[in-house]
C-alpha positions as CSV (number, residue, x, y, z in Angstrom):
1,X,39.2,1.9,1.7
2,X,39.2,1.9,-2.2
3,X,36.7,2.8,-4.4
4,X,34.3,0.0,-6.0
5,X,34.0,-0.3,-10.1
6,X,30.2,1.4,-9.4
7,X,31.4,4.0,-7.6
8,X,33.6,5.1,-10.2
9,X,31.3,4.6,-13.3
10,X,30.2,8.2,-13.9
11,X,26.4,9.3,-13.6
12,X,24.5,9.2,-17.1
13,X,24.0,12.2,-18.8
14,X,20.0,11.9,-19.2
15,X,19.9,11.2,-14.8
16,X,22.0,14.3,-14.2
17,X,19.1,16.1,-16.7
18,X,16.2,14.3,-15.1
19,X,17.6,15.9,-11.7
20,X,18.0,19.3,-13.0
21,X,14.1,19.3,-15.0
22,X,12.7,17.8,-11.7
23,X,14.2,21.2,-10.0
24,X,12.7,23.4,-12.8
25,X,9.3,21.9,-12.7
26,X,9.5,22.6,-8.5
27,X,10.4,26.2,-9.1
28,X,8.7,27.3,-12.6
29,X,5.6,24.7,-13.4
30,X,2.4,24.4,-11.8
31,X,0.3,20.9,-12.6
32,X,-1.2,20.4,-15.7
33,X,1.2,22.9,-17.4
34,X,1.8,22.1,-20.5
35,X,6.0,21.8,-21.3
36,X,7.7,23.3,-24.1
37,X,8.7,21.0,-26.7
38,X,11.8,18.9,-26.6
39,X,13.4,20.8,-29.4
40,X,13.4,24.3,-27.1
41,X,14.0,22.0,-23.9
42,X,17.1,21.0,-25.5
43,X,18.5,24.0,-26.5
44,X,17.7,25.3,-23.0
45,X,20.1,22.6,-21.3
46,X,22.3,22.1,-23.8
47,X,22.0,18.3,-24.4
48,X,21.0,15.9,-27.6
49,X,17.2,15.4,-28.1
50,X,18.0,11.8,-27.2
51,X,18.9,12.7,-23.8
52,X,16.1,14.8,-23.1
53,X,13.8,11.8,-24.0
54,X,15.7,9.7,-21.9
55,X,15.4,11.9,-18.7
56,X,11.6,12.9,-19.6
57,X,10.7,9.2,-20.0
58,X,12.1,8.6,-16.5
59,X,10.0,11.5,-15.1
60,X,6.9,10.1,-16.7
61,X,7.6,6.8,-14.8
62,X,8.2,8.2,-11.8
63,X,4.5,10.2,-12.1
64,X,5.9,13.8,-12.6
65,X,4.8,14.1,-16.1
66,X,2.1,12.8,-18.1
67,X,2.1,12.2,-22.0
68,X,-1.5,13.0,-23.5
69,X,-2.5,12.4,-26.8
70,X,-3.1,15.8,-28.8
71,X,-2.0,18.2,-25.8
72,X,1.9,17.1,-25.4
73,X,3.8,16.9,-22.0
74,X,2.1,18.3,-19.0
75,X,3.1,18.7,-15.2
76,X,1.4,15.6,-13.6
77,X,-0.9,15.6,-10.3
78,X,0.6,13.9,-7.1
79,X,0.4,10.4,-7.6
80,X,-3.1,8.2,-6.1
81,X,-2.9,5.9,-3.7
82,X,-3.5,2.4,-4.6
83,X,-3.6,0.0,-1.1
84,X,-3.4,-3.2,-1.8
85,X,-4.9,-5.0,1.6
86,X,-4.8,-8.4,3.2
87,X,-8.4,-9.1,3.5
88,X,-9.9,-12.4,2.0
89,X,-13.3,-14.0,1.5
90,X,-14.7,-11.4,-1.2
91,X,-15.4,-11.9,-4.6
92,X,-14.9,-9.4,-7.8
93,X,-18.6,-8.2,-7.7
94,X,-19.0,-7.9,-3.9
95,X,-21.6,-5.1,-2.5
96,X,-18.7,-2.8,-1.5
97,X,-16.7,-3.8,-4.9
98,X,-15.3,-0.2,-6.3
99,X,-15.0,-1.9,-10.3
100,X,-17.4,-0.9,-12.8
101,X,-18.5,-3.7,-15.0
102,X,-18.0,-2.7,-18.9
103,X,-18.3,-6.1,-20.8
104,X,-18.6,-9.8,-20.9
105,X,-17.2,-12.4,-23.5
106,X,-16.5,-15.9,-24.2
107,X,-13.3,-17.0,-25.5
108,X,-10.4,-19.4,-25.6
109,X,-7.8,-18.1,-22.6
110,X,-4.5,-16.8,-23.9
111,X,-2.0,-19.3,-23.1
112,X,-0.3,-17.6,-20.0
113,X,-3.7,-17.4,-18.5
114,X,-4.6,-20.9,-19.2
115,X,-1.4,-21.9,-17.5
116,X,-2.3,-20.0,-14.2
117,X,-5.9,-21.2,-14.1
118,X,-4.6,-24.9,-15.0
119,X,-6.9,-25.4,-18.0
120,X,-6.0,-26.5,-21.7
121,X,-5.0,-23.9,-23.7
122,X,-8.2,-24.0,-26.0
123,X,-10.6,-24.0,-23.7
124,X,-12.7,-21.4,-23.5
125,X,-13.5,-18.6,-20.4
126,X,-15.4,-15.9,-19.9
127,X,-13.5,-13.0,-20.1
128,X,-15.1,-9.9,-18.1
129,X,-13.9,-6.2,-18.4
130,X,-13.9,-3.8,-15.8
131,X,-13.0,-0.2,-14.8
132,X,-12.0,1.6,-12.5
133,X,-12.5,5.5,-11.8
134,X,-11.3,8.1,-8.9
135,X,-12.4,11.6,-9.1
136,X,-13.8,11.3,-12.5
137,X,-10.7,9.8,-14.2
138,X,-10.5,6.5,-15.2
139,X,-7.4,5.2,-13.0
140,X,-7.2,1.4,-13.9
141,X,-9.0,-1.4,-16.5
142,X,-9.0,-5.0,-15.2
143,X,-9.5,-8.3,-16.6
144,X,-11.3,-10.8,-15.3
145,X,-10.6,-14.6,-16.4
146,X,-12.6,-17.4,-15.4
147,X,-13.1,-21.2,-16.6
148,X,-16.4,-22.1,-17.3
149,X,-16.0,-24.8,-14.5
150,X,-16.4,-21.9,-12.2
151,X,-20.0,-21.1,-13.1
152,X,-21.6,-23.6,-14.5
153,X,-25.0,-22.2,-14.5
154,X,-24.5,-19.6,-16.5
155,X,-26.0,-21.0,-19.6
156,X,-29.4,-19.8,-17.5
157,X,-28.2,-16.7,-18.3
158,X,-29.9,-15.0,-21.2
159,X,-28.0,-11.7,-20.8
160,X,-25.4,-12.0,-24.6
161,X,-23.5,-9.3,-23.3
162,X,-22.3,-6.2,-22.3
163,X,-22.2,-4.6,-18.0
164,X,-25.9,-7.2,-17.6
165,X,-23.6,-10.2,-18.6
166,X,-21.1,-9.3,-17.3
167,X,-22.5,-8.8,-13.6
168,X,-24.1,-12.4,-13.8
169,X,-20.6,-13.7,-14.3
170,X,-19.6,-12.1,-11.6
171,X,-23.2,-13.1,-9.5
172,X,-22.5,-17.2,-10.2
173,X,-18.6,-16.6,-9.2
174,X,-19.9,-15.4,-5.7
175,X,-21.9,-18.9,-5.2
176,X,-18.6,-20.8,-5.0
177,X,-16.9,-20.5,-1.5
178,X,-13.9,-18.6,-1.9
179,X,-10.5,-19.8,0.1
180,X,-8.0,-17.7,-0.4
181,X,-6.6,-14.8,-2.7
182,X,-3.6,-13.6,-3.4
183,X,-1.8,-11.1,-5.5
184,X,1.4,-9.6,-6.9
185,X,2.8,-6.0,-8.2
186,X,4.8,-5.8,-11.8
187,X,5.8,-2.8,-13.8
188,X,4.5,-3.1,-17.1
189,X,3.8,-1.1,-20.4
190,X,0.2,-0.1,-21.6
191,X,-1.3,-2.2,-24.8
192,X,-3.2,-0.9,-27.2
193,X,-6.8,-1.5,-25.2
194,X,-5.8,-0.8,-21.7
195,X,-4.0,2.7,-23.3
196,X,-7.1,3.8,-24.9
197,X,-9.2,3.3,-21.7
198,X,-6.9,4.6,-19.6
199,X,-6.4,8.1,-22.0
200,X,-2.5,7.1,-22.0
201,X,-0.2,6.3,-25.2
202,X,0.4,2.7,-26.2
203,X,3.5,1.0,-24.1
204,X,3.1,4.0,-21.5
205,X,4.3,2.5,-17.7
206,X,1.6,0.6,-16.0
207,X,1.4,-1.3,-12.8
208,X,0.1,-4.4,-13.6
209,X,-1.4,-6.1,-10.6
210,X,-2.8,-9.4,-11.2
211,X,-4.8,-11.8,-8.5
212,X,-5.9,-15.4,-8.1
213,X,-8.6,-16.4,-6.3
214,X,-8.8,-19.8,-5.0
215,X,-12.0,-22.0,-4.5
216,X,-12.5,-25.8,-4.2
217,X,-8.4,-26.4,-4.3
218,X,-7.7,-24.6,-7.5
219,X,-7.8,-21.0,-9.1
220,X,-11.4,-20.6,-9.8
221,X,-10.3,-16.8,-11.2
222,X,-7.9,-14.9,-12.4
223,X,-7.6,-10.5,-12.3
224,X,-5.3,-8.9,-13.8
225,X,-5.7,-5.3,-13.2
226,X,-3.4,-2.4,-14.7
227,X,-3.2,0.9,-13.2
228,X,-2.0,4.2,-14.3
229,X,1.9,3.9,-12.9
230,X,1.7,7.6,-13.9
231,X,-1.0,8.8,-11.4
232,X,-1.3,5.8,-9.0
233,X,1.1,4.8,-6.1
234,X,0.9,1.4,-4.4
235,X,0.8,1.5,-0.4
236,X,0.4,-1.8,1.5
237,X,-1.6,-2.8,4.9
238,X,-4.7,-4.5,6.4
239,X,-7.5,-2.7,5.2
240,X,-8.4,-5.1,3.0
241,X,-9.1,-5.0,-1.3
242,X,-7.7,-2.8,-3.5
243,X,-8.8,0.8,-2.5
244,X,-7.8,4.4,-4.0
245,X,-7.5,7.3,-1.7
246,X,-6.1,10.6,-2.0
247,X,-4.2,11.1,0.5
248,X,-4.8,12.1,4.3
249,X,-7.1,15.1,3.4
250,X,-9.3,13.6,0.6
251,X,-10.2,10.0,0.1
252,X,-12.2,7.8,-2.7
253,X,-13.8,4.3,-2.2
């Protein structure tokens, strides 16, 4: 049986590296060591600068190394769990709700979002930032989009803003009956905001999972919530919301 075109394309130069650095950080690294600098890594295996990058970058995506600003390249902690459930019927802001509120504006949606929540492009939502922390580091930053149809008694609300505003958003959401949610999984790069709250450099991997929750026939909200792909693993079952654990021996809510 002959060989296909693949199977004869020879493995990349920075994978071969990436294999042989994942070895050395196995045998000679403990976590939160701090690497030595490309230039001595690549004298050390021999290869271009550009290749080293290559095979680091794919180690940071995979969550053996992280990038932090002012320290350099260190040995990264086994990855989170992130399970993603099946369970319906509860509202950002729900008593066992994990998030954090952080803040609370009111702005035209940017166009992508307008399209999901099937509203004009210039009309204005409230916009409500949230974050999310496991064992004292901050893990994942959400975004919260909804239309001012969903809560039309806010105006009641005297609260201008920040976590206060932000929770009676939330508060009038939860007097709509909710229908349904669902929710999908992207890889995605950091910007600028969600690097700086997560401690991670601009256009570093994220997981980007964004949910829409329905109510009345239409999306009455939108999340869109980025995790550290870094730190953070997805795992899938019934246990309903999104919840971060550690791991059969220790476990966060």
């Amino acid at each position: 049986m002959g060989t296909t075109q693949l199977e004869t394309v020879p493995e990349p130069k920075y994978w071969h590296l990436k294999t042989v650095l994942s070895e050395a950080l196995d045998s000679e690294f403990s976590v939160g060591e701090i690497l030595p600098n490309e230039r001595d890594l690549a004298a050390r295996f021999g290869v271009a600068r550009a290749t080293l990058r290559q095979a680091l970058e794919q180690l940071e995506l995979e969550g053996r190394l992280q990038r932090r600003r002012g320290v350099g390249t260190t040995v990264a902690p086994p990855r989170v769990g992130v399970a993603v459930g099946t369970e319906q019927h509860a509202w950002p802001g729900a008593a066992d709700d994990v998030w954090q509120a952080v803040d609370s504006a009111q702005a035209a949606a940017p166009a992508a979002v307008a399209a999901a929540l099937e509203i004009a492009p210039d009309e204005a939502v409230h916009t409500v930032r949230r974050s999310r922390t496991s064992h004292g580091q901050a893990v994942a930053a959400e975004l919260l989009y909804i239309p001012a149809s969903s809560v039309p008694d806010l105006s009641a609300i005297d609260a201008p803003s920040g976590p206060a505003r932000a929770r009676a958003v939330l508060r009038e959401l939860q007097r709509l009956e909710l229908e349904r949610q669902d929710s999908s999984v992207e890889l995605g790069s950091a910007r600028a905001d969600d690097a700086k709250e997560l401690d991670r450099l601009p256009g570093a991997p994220v997981l980007v999972v964004t949910t829409r929750f329905l109510a009345e026939g239409r999306t009455a909200a939108l999340s869109v919530a980025t995790y550290r792909a870094d730190t953070c693993r997805l795992t899938f079952g019934d246990s309903g919301g999104v919840e971060i654990h550690q791991g059969p021996e220790r476990r966060a809510s």
